[in-house]
C-alpha positions as CSV (number, residue, x, y, z in Angstrom):
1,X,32.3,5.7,-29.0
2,X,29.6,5.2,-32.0
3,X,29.1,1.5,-31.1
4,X,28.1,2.4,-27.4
5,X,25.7,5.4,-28.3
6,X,24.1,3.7,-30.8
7,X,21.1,2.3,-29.3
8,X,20.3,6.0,-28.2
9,X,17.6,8.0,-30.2
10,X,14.4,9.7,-30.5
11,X,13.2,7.3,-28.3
12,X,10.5,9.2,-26.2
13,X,8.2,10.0,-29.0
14,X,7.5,6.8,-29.7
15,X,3.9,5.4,-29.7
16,X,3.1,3.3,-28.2
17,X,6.0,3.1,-25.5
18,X,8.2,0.2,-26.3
19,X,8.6,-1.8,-22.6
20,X,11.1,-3.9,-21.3
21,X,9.1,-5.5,-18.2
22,X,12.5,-6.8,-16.0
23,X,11.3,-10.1,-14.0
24,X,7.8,-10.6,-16.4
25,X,8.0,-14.0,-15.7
26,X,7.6,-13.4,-12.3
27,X,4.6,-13.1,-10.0
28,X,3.7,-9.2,-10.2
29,X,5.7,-8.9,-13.5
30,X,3.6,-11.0,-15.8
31,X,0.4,-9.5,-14.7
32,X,1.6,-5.8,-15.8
33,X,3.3,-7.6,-18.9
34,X,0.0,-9.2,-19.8
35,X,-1.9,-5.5,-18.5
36,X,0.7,-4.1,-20.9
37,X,0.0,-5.9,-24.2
38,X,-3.7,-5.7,-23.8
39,X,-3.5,-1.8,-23.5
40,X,-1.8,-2.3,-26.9
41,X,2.1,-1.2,-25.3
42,X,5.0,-3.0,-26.8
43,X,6.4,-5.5,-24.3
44,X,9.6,-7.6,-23.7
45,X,10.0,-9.7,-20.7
46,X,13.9,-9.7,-19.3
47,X,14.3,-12.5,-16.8
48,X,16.8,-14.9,-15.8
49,X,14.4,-17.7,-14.8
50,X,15.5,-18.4,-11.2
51,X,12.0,-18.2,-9.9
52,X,10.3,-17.0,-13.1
53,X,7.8,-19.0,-15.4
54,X,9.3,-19.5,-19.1
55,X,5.8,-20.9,-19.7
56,X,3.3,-18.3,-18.7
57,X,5.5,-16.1,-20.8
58,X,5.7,-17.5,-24.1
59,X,2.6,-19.6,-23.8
60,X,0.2,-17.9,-22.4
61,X,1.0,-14.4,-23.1
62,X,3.3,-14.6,-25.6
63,X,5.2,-12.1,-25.1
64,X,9.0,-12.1,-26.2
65,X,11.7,-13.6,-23.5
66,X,14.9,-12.7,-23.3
67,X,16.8,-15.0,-20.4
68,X,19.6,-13.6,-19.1
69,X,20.6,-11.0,-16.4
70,X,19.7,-7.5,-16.0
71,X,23.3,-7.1,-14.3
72,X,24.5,-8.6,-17.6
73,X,25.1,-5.0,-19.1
74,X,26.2,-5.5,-22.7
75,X,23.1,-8.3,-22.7
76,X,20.3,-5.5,-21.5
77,X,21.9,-2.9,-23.6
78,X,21.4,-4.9,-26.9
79,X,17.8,-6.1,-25.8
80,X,17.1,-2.1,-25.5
81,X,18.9,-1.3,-28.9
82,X,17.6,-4.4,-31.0
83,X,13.6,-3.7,-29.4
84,X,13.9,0.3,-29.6
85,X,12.6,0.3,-26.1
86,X,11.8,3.6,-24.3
87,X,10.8,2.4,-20.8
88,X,11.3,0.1,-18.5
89,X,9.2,-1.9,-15.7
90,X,11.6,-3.0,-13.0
91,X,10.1,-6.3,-10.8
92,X,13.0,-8.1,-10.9
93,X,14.2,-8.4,-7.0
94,X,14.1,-10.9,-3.8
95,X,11.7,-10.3,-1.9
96,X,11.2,-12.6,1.4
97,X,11.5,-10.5,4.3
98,X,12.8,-13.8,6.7
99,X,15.6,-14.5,3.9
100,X,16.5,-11.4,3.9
101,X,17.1,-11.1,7.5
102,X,19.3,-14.2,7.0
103,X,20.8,-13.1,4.3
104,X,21.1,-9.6,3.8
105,X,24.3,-9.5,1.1
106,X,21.8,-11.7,-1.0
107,X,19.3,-8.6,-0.9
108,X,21.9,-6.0,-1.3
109,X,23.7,-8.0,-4.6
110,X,20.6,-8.3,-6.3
111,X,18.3,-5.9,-5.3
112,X,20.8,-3.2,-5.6
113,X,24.0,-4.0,-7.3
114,X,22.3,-5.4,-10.0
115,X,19.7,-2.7,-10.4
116,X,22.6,0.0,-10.7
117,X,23.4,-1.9,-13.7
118,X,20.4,-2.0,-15.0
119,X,20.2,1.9,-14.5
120,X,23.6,2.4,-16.2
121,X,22.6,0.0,-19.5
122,X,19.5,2.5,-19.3
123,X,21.7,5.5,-19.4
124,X,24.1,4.3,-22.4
125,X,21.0,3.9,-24.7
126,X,18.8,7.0,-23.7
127,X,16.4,5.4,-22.1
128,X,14.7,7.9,-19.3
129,X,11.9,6.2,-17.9
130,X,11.2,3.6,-15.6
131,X,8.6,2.1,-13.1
132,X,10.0,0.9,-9.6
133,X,8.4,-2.2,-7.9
134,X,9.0,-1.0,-4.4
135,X,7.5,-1.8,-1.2
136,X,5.4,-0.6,2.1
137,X,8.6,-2.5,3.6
138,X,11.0,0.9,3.4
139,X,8.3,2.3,5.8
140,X,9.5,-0.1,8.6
141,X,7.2,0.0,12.1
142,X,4.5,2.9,11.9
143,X,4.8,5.3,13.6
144,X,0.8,6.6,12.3
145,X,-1.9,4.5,10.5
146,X,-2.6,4.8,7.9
147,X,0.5,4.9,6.1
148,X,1.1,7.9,3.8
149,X,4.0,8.7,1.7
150,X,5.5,11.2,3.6
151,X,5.6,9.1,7.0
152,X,9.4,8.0,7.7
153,X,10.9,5.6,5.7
154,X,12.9,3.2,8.3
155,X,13.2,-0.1,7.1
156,X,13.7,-3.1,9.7
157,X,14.7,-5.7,7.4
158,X,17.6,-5.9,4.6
159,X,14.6,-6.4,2.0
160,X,12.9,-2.8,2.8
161,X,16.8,-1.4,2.9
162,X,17.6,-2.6,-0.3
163,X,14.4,-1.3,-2.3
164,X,14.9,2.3,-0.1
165,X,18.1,2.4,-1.6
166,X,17.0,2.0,-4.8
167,X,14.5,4.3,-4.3
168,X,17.0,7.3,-3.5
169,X,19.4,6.0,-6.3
170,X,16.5,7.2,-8.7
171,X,16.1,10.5,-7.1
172,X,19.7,11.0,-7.5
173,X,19.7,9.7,-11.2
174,X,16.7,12.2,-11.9
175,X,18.7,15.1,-11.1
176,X,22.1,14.4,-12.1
177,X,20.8,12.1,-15.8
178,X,17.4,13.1,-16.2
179,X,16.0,9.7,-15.2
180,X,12.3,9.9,-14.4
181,X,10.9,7.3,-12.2
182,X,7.8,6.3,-10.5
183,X,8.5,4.3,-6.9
184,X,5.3,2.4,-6.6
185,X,5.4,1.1,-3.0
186,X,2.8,-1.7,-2.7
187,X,1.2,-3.7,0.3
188,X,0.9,-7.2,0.0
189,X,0.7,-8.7,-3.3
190,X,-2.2,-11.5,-3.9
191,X,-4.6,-13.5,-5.8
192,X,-4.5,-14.5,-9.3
193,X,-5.7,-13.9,-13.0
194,X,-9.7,-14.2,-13.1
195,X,-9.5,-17.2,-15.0
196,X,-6.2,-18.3,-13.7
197,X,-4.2,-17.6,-16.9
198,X,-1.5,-16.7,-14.0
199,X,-1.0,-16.7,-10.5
200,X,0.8,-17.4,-7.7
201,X,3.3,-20.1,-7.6
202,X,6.8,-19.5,-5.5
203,X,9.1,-22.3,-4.5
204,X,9.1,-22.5,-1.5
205,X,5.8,-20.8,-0.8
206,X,5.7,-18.3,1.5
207,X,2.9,-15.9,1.1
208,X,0.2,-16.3,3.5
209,X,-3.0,-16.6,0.9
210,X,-1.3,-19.8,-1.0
211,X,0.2,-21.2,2.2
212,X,-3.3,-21.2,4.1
213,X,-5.1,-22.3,1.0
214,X,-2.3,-25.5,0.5
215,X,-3.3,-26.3,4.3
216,X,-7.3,-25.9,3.8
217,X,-6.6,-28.4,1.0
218,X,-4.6,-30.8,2.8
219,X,-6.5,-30.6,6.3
220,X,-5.8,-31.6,9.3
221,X,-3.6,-35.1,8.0
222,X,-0.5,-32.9,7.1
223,X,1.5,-30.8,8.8
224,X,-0.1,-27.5,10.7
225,X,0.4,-24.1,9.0
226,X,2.7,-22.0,11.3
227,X,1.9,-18.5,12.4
228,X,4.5,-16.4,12.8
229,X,3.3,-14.9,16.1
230,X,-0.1,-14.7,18.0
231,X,0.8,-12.2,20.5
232,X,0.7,-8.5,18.4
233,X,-1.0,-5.7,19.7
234,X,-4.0,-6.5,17.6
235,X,-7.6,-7.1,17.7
236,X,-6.6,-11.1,17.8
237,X,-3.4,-11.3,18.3
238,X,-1.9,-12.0,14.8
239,X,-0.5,-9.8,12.0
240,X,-2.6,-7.1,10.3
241,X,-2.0,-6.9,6.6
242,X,-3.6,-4.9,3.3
243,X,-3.9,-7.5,0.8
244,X,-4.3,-5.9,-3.1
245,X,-4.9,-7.8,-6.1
246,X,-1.8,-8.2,-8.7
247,X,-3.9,-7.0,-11.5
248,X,-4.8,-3.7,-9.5
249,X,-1.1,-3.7,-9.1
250,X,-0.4,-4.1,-12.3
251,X,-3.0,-1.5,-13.6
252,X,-1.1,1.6,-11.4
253,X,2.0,0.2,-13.1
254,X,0.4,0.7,-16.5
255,X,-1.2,4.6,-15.0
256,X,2.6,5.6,-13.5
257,X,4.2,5.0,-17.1
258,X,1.8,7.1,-19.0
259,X,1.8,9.3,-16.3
260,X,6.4,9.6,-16.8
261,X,5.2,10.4,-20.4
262,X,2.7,12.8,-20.0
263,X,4.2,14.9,-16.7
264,X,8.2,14.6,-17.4
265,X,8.6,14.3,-13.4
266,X,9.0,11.4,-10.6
267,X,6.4,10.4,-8.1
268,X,6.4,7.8,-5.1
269,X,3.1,6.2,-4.4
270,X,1.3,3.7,-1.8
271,X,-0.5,1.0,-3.9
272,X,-3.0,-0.8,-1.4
273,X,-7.2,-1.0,-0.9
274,X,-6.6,0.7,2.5
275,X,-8.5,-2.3,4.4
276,X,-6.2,-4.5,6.8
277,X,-7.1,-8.1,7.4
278,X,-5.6,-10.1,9.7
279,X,-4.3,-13.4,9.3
280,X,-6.5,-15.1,11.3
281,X,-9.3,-13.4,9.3
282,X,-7.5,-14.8,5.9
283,X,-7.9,-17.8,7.2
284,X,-11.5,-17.4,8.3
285,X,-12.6,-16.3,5.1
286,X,-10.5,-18.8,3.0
287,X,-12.7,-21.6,4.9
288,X,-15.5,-20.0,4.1
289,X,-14.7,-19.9,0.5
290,X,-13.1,-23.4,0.4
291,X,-15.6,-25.2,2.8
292,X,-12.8,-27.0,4.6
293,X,-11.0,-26.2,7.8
294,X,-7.6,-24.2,8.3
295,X,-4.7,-26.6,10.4
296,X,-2.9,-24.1,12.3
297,X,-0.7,-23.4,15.0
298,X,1.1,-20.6,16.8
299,X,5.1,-20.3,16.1
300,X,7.4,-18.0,16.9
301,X,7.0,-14.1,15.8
302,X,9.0,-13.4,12.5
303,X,11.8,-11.5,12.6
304,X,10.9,-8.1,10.6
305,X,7.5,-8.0,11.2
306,X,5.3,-4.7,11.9
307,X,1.9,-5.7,13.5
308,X,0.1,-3.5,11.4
309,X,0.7,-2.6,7.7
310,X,-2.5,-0.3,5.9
311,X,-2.5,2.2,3.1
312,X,-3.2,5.1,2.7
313,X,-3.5,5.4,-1.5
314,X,-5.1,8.8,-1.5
315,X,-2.6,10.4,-3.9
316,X,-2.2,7.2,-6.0
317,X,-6.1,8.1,-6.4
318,X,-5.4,11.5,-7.0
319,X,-2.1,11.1,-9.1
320,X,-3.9,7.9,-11.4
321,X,-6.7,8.2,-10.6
322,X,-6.4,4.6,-9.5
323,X,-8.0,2.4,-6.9
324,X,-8.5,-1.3,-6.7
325,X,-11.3,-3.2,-7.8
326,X,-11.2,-6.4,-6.3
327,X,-12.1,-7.1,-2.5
328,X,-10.3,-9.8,-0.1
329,X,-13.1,-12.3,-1.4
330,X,-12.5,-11.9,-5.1
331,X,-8.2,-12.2,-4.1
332,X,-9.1,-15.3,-2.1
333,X,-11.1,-16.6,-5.2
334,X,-9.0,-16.2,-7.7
335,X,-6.0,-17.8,-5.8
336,X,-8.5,-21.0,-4.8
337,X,-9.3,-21.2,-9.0
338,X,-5.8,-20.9,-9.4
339,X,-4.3,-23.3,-6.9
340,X,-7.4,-26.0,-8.4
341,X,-5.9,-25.6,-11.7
342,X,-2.3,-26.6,-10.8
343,X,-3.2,-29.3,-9.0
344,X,-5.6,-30.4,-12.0
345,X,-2.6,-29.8,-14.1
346,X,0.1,-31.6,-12.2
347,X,-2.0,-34.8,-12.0
């Protein structure tokens, strides 16, 4: 009984808060990782690699890696005992809506199974507090624009299910363990760093900025890029969307933990810039910024697709104070920099 209480301590007085950032080497991850160790926190990245970057991780933030799984619960219990961490980040997830529609006991396995041992390595060493990357995606088709936090939550795809779950297994866990979280449920995720120390790089892509940026870049000799749909009740016809830039992101992740230390309660927050672009407007203005044309075509509409998806971040403003910085141009930008450097590199 000793040996499995002994990572637990007077872990919430420590300064700064000691993080382990689950999935850092993943898109969203590594920018709060790197947010994280600039703000002077100490970090850890947990991450099993599968569609992480080992590089970005040890090379360009070095940062310490641990590669393993977070279901692995004697693993994560030692990484919490050994680093004396007091918090934890939680990115580590799948997190393509189509897939998940496909594949649904995919979603649930990891998303959720895994999580729950995550939670219980967390409860075994003390540790109380934790940031949830969660999703507009539990909201399912609005019902009002914008969306606010209080509007039903009524997922249409496995992926929004399986971070809703999660999202009521921490309100659970806060009143029966005393685990306080912050559910940060965030738009659509995009751009790069500034000066492309990290970005955007899935395989297979299937994010819309990279995807149209790939096709500006390989014009009209390659295949077309596919739109999922042209027929939504929108201005043009195509999918409404409120892009936010990961290191916004990953600055309300950094406000929500301070705010767990500091107020000793959960919160659930919208994270977007409360502007909707559509994607026939991405693609405008990534022409624009690349100077070539966009190859596209109409497809199919996507399975688990709302037309519209907009914030409303008004209590993330009030909460954090926090609101995003960087407009549609600078995301498009900084994922045109980015995507130039790996091609630069890769030669």
């Amino acid at each position: 009984m000793e040996e499995e209480n002994s990572c637990k301590g007077n872990l919430e007085n420590q300064h700064p808060p000691r993080v382990l950032v689950t999935g850092g080497a993943g898109y969203i991850g590594q920018a709060a990782a790197y947010l994280l160790k600039q703000a002077g926190f100490y970090v850890v990245v947990l991450d099993n690699l599968v569609n992480g970057h080992r590089e970005v991780v040890e090379d360009v933030l070095k940062i310490p890696l641990y590669v393993g799984e977070m279901g692995d619960i004697p693993f994560v219990e030692n990484i919490l005992r050994q680093e004396k961490i007091n918090s934890v980040m939680h990115f580590s997830a799948y997190c393509y809506v189509g897939e998940s529609v496909k594949n649904p006991a995919l979603y649930y396995q990891n998303n959720v199974s895994e999580t729950l041992k995550l939670l219980d390595a967390m409860r075994n060493c003390g540790v109380k507090k934790i940031v949830f990357s969660s999703t507009c995606a539990t909201y399912g088709n609005p019902k009002k624009l914008p969306l606010m936090e209080d509007h039903p939550q009524e997922p249409i795809n496995a992926y929004g299910t399986s971070k809703l779950m999660v999202e009521q297994i921490l309100k659970d866990y806060e009143t029966a363990y005393g685990l306080h979280s912050a559910s940060l449920r965030y738009f659509n995720a995009a751009g790069a760093h500034p000066e492309s120390l990290f970005g955007e790089c899935h395989v297979p892509e299937t994010h819309l900025i990279p995807l149209v940026i790939d096709s500006a870049l390989k014009g009209s000799t390659k295949n077309a890029l596919i739109i999922n749909g042209g027929d939504y009740p929108t201005d043009d016809g195509t999918c409404v969307r409120d892009y936010v830039h990961i290191l916004d992101l990953a600055e309300a992740h950094l406000l929500a933990l301070q705010y767990l230390f500091e107020e000793e309660k959960s919160i659930a927050l919208n994270l977007g810039s409360e502007k909707g672009y559509s994607i026939l407007e991405v693609i405008n203005m990534v022409e624009k910024i690349t100077e070539k044309k966009v190859n596209y075509q109409f497809g199919e509409r996507r399975s688990g697709d709302p037309a519209v998806l907009v914030a409303d971040s008004r209590l993330a403003y009030d909460v954090l104070n926090w609101k995003t910085t960087y407009s549609l141009e600078d995301i498009i930008r900084h994922a045109y920099a980015f995507h130039l450097k790996r091609l630069d590199t890769s030669l």
